[in-house]
C-alpha positions as CSV (number, residue, x, y, z in Angstrom):
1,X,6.3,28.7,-0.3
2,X,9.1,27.6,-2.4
3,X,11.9,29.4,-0.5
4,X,10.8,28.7,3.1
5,X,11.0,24.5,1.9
6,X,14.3,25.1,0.6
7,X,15.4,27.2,3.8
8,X,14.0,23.8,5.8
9,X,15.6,21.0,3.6
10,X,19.4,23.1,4.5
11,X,21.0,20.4,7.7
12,X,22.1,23.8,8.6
13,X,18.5,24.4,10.2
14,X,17.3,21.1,11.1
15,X,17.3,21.7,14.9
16,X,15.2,24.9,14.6
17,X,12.7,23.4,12.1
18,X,12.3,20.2,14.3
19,X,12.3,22.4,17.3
20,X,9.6,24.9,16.0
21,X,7.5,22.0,13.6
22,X,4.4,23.7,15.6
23,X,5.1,26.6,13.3
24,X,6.8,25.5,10.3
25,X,6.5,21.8,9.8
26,X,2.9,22.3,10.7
27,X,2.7,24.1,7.3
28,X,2.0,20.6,5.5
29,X,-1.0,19.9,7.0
30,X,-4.7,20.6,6.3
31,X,-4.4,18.2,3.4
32,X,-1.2,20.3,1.7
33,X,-0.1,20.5,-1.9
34,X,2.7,18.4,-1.2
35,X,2.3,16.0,1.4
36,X,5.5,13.8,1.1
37,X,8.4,17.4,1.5
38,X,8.2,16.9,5.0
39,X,8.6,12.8,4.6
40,X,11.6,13.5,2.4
41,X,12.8,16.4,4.9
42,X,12.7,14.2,7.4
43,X,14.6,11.6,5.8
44,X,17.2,13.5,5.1
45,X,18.1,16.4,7.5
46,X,18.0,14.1,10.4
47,X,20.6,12.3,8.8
48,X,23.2,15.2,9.5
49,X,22.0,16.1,13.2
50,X,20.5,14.8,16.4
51,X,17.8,16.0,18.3
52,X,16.1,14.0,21.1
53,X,12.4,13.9,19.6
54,X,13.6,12.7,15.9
55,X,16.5,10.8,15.6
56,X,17.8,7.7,13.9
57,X,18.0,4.5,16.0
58,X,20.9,2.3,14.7
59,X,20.7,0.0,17.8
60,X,20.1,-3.2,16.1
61,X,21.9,-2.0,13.1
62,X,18.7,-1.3,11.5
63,X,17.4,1.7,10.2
64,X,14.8,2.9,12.3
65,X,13.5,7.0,12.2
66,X,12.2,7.7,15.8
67,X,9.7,10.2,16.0
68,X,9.0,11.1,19.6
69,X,6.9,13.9,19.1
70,X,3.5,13.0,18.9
71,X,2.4,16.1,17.0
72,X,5.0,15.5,14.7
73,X,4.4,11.7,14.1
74,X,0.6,12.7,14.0
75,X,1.6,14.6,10.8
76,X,4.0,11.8,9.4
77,X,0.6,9.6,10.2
78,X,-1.6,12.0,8.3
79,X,1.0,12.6,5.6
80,X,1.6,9.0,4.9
81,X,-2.5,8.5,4.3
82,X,-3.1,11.7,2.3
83,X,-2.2,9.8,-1.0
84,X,-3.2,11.9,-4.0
85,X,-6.5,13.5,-4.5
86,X,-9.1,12.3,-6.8
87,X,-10.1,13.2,-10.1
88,X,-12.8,11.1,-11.8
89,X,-12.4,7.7,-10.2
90,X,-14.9,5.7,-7.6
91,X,-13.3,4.7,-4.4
92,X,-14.6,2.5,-1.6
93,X,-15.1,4.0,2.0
94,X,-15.6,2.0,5.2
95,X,-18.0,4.0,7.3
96,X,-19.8,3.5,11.2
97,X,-23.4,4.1,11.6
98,X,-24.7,5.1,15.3
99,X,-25.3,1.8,16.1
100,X,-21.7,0.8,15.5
101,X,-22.4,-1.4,12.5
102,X,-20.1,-0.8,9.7
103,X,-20.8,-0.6,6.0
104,X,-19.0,0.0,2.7
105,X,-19.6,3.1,0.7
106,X,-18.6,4.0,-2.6
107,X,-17.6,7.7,-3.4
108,X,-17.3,9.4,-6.8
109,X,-15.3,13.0,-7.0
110,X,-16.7,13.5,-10.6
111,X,-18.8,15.9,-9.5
112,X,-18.8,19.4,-7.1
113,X,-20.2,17.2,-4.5
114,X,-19.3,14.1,-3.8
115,X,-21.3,11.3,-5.8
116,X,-22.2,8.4,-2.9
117,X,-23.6,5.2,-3.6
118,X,-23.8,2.6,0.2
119,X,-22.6,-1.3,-1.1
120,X,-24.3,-4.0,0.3
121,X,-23.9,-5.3,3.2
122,X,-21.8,-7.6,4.3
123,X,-21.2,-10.2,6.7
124,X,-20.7,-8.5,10.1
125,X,-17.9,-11.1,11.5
126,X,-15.8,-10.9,7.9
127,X,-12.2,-8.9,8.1
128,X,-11.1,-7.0,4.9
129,X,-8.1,-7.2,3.9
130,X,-8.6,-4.8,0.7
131,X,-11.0,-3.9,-2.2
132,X,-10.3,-3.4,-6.2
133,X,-12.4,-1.6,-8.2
134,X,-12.5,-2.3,-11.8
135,X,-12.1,1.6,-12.8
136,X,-11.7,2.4,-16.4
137,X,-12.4,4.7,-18.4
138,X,-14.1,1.7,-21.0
139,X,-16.1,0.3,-18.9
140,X,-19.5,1.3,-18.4
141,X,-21.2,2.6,-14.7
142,X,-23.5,-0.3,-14.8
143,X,-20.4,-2.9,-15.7
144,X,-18.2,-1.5,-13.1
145,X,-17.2,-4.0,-10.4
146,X,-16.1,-4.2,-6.5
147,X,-14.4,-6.7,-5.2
148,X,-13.5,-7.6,-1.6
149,X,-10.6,-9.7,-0.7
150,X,-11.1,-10.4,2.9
151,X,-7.9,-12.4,5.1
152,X,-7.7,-15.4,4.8
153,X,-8.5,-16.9,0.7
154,X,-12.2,-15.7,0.3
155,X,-13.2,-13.1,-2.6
156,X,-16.9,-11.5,-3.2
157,X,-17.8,-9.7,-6.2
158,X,-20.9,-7.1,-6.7
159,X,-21.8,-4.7,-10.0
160,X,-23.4,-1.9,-7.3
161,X,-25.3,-0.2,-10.5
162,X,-26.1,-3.2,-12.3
163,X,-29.9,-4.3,-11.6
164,X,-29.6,-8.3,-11.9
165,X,-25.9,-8.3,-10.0
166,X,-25.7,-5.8,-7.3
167,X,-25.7,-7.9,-4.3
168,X,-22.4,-9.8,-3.3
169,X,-21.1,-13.0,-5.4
170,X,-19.1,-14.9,-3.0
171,X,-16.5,-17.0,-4.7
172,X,-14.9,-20.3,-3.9
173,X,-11.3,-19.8,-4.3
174,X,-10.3,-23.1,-2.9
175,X,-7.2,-21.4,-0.8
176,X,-5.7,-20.8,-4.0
177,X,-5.0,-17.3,-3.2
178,X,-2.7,-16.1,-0.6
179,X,-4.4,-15.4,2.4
180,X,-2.7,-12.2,3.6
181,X,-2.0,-10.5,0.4
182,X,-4.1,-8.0,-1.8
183,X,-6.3,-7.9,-4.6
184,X,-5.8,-5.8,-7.5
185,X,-7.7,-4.6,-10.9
186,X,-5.6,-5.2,-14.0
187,X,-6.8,-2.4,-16.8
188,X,-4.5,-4.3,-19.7
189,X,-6.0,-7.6,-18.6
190,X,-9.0,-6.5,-17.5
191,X,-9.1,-9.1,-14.7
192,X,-8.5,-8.8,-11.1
193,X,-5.6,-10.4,-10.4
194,X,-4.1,-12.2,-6.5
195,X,-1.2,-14.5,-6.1
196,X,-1.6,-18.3,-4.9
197,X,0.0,-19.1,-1.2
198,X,3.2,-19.4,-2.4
199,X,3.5,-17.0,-4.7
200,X,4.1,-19.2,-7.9
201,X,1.1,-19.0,-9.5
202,X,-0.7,-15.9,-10.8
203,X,-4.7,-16.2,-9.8
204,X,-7.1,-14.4,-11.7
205,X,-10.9,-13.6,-11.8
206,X,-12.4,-12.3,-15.5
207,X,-14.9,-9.3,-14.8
208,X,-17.3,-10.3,-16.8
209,X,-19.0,-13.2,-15.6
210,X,-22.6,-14.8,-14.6
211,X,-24.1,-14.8,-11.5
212,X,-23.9,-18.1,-11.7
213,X,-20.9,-19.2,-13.3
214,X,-17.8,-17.3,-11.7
215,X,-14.6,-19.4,-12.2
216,X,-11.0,-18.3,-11.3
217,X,-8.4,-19.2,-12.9
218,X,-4.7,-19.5,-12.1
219,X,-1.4,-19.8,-14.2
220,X,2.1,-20.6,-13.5
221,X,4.8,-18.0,-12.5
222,X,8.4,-18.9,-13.1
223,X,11.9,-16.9,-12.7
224,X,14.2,-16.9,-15.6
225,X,17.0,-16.4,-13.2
226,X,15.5,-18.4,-10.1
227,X,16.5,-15.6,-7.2
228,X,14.1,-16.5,-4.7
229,X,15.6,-20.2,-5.3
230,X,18.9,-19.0,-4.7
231,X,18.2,-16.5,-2.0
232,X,16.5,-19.4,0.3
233,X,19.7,-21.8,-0.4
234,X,22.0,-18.8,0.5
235,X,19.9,-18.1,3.5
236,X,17.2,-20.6,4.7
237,X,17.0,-20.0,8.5
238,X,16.7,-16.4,8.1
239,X,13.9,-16.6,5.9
240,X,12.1,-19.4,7.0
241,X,10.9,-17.4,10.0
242,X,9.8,-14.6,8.2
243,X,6.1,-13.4,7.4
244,X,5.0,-12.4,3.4
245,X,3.0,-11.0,1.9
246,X,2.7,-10.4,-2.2
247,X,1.3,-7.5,-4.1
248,X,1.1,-7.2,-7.9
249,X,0.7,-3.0,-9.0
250,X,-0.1,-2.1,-12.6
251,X,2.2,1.1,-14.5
252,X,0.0,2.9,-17.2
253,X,1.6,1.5,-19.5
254,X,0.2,-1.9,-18.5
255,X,3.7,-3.8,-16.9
256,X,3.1,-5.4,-13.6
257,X,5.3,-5.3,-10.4
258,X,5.0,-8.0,-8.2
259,X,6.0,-6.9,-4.4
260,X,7.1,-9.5,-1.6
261,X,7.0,-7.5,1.5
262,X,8.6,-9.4,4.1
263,X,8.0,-9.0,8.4
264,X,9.7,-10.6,11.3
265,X,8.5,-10.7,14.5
266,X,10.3,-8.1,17.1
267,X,9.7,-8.1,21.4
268,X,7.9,-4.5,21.7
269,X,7.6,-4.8,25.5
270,X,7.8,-7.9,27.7
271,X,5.1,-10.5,26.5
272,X,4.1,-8.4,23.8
273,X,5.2,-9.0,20.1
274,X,4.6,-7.4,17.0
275,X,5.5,-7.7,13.2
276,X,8.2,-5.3,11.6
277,X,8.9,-4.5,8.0
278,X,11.8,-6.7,7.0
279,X,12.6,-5.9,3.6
280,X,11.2,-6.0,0.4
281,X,11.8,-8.3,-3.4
282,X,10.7,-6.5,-6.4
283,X,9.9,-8.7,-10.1
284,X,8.7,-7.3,-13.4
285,X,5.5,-9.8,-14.2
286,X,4.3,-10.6,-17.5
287,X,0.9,-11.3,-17.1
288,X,0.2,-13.1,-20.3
289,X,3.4,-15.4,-20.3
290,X,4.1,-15.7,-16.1
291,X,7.8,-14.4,-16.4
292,X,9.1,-13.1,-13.6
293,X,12.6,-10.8,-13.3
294,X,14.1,-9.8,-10.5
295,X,15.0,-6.0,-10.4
296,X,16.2,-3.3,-8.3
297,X,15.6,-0.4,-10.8
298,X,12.5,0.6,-11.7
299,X,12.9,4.3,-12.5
300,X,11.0,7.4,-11.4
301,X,8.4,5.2,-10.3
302,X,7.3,4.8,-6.3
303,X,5.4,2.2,-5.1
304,X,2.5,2.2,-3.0
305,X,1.6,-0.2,-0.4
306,X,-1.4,-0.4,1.9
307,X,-4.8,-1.4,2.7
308,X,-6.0,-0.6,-1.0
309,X,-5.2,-1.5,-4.1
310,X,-1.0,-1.5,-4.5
311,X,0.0,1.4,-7.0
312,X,2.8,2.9,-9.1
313,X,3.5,6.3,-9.6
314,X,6.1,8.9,-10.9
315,X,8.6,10.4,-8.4
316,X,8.1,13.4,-10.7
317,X,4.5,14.2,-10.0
318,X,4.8,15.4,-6.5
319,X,7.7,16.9,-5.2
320,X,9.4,14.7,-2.4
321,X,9.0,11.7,-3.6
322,X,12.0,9.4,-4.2
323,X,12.6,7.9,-7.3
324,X,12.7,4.1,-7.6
325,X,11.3,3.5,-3.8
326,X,8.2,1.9,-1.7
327,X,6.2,3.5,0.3
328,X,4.2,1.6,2.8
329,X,1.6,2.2,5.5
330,X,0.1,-0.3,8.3
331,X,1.3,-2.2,11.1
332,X,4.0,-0.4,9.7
333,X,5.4,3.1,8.2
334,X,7.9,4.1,6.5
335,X,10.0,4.2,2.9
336,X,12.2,1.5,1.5
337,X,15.2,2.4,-1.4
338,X,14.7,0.1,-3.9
339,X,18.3,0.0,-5.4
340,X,20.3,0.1,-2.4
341,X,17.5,-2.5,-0.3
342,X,17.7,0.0,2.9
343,X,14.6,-0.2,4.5
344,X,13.4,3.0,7.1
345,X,10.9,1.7,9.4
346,X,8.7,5.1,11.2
347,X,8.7,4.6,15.3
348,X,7.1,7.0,17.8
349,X,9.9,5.3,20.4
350,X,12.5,3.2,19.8
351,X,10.6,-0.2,20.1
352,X,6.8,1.3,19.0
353,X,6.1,1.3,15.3
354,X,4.1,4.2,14.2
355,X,1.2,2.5,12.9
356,X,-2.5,2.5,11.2
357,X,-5.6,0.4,11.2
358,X,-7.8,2.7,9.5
359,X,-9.3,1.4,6.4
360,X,-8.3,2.3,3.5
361,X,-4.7,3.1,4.2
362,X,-3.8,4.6,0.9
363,X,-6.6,6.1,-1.8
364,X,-6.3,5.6,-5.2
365,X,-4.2,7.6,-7.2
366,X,-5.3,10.3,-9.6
367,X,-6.6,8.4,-12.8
C-alpha cells in the first residue's frame, strides 16, 4: 500500500491517477485507513498539472479546487465526513423513522456491538445547529450530559441515564449566545462553553445543575493586541458585509482555540445566491482569565470544523493531514493553511460548492 501512495503523490503521474481514480483513487474508500492521502494528493499534484475534471480555478483570484467528476467529488464528500473512528466515546446520531419523523440517538463503540440509547424527543419544527456531549473519562454514565444548541440562541440540556433528569431542560439564554455558532464541552472546565453575538464575551453553562435552577453565565473576552480592532479600521467595507461564525476547540492539554470562520455571499446562477468560505481568524483563549491572542502557528495541530463539536488534532496521527491547518465541511468543503491564510474552497464546477447537509458533519475524534 505504501509504494502504490508514493507512486500517486509523484506530479509525474497525476493525469493517469486522476484519469483512472475508478481504479486507484477508488482505493480510499470503504471507510480506508487513511482517509485524508487522497485530500492531500489532491491538493498537491493538481497543483503541477491540468486536467479537465480537477483543476484549479483562479478566476476570481481565489483558490478554488474544481472537482468535476462526480465519482471523484463523491469520494472527497465521503472522505471529508469519515473523521476518525471511535474508541470508547458516546456520540449523537440523527436518525428517520418510516414515518419521516426524526429523532436523536446516542451510540456507544465500547462494545463489539454498538451500544444505543434513543434521546428524547424533541420539538419537531426546532433546527440543530450542533450537539456537545460532556464525554470524560471522570464523569459517571448517569452524570453524562447532551446538549443541543439549535440556530438561533436556544440551548436544551438532558442526563439521558439519569432517572430524575432525562427529559430536555430548555434554557433561557437571553440571545446571549451567538446564534449561528456551535457549542462545545470543555474537559479542563468542565462547562460547555458558546460565544455571545459578538464574540466578546465567553458564555458558559456548568454541568452540574438542578432541574430547576440552570443559570449561564458569561465573562468578558479581551485582545491584548486588539487585531480584530485593527483589522475592521484597516478594512471596514470589506468586512462589514461578511457572515461569522465563532467556534472554541479544546487541545488535550486543556488550551482553547477560538475560530472565526468568515463567508460572503457569491451569485451561483442567476437569482440564486449562496454563502462561501471567506477566510478564517485563529486566537489562543484562556478560559479562566478571557485573554485572547491572535496566532497563525499552532503546530502539528488541524482543526476541525463542522456540524459537531469543533476539534483539534495532530497532523501526525494520520497520514495526510497538514500540519497547522482547518479542515471544514458544510455549505462548504475544503482546507485552509493557517500560516500563510490561503483558503481552498471544494467545487464540483466552477460556481457549485461541493457541499453537505447531513447531520453530523464531522464525528468525534478518537478519545
Amino acid at each position: 500500500m505504501s509504494q502504490l501512495i508514493n507512486r500517486l503523490l509523484k506530479p509525474s503521474v497525476c493525469k493517469n491517477v486522476i484519469r483512472s481514480h475508478s481504479k486507484q483513487v477508488r482505493m480510499f474508500s470503504s471507510k480506508p485507513t487513511y482517509p485524508y492521502l487522497l485530500i492531500d494528493h489532491l491538493l498537491k499534484t493538481t497543483e503541477h498539472c491540468s486536467n479537465d475534471q480537477v483543476y484549479y480555478d483562479d478566476k476570481y483570484y481565489e483558490k478554488n479546487l474544481v472537482i468535476k467528476d462526480q465519482g471523484l467529488a463523491e469520494e472527497v464528500r465521503e472522505v471529508m465526513t469519515v473523521g476518525f473512528s471511535h474508541k470508547d466515546d458516546w456520540r449523537v446520531h440523527l436518525e428517520k423513522s418510516e414515518d419521516s419523523s426524526t429523532s436523536l440517538m446516542m451510540v456507544s463503540n465500547t462494545s463489539f456491538v454498538p451500544v444505543k440509547h434513543q434521546l428524547p424527543p424533541l420539538s419537531s419544527n426546532c433546527r440543530i445547529q450542533n450537539v456537545a456531549i460532556s464525554n470524560s473519562v471522570d464523569i459517571k454514565k448517569e452524570d453524562l450530559v447532551v446538549a443541543v444548541k439549535f440556530f438561533g440562541s436556544d440551548v436544551s440540556l438532558c442526563k439521558p441515564f439519569s432517572d430524575s433528569s432525562s427529559e430536555w431542560i430548555n434554557i433561557n439564554t437571553s440571545g446571549s449566545v451567538h446564534p449561528f455558532s456551535s457549542l462545545t464541552y470543555s474537559k479542563k472546565n468542565k462547562k460547555f462553553l458558546s460565544v455571545s453575538p459578538s464574540g466578546t464575551y465567553l458564555w458558559y453553562l456548568d454541568l452540574h445543575f438542578d432541574e430547576d435552577d440552570v443559570e449561564p453565565y458569561s465573562s468578558y473576552l479581551y485582545f491584548r493586541e486588539d487585531p480584530l480592532l485593527r483589522l475592521y479600521k484597516m478594512d471596514l467595507e470589506d468586512y462589514i458585509w461578511r457572515f461569522r461564525t465563532d467556534h472554541l476547540a479544546e487541545l488535550p492539554s486543556g488550551e482553547h482555540f477560538l475560530v472565526k470562520w468568515f463567508f460572503k455571499d457569491v451569485m451561483m446562477n442567476v437569482g440564486k445566491i449562496t454563502q462561501k468560505t471567506d477566510g478564517f481568524k485563529v486566537f489562543r483563549v484562556d478560559t479562566i482569565c478571557g485573554h485572547l491572542t491572535n496566532t497563525q502557528d499552532i503546530g502539528d495541530l488541524c482543526i476541525f470544523l463542522g456540524h459537531g463539536e469543533a476539534y483539534c488534532v495532530p497532523a501526525s496521527s494520520s497520514p495526510g493531514l497538514r500540519p497547522n491547518s482547518i479542515y471544514y465541511v458544510g455549505c462548504n468543503f475544503g482546507v485552509h493553511d493557517i500560516a500563510t491564510d490561503t483558503t481552498t474552497n471544494f467545487y464540483t464546477h466552477s460556481n457549485v460548492p461541493l457541499r453537505s447537509t447531513e447531520f453530523p458533519y464531522w464525528p468525534l475524534p478518537l478519545s
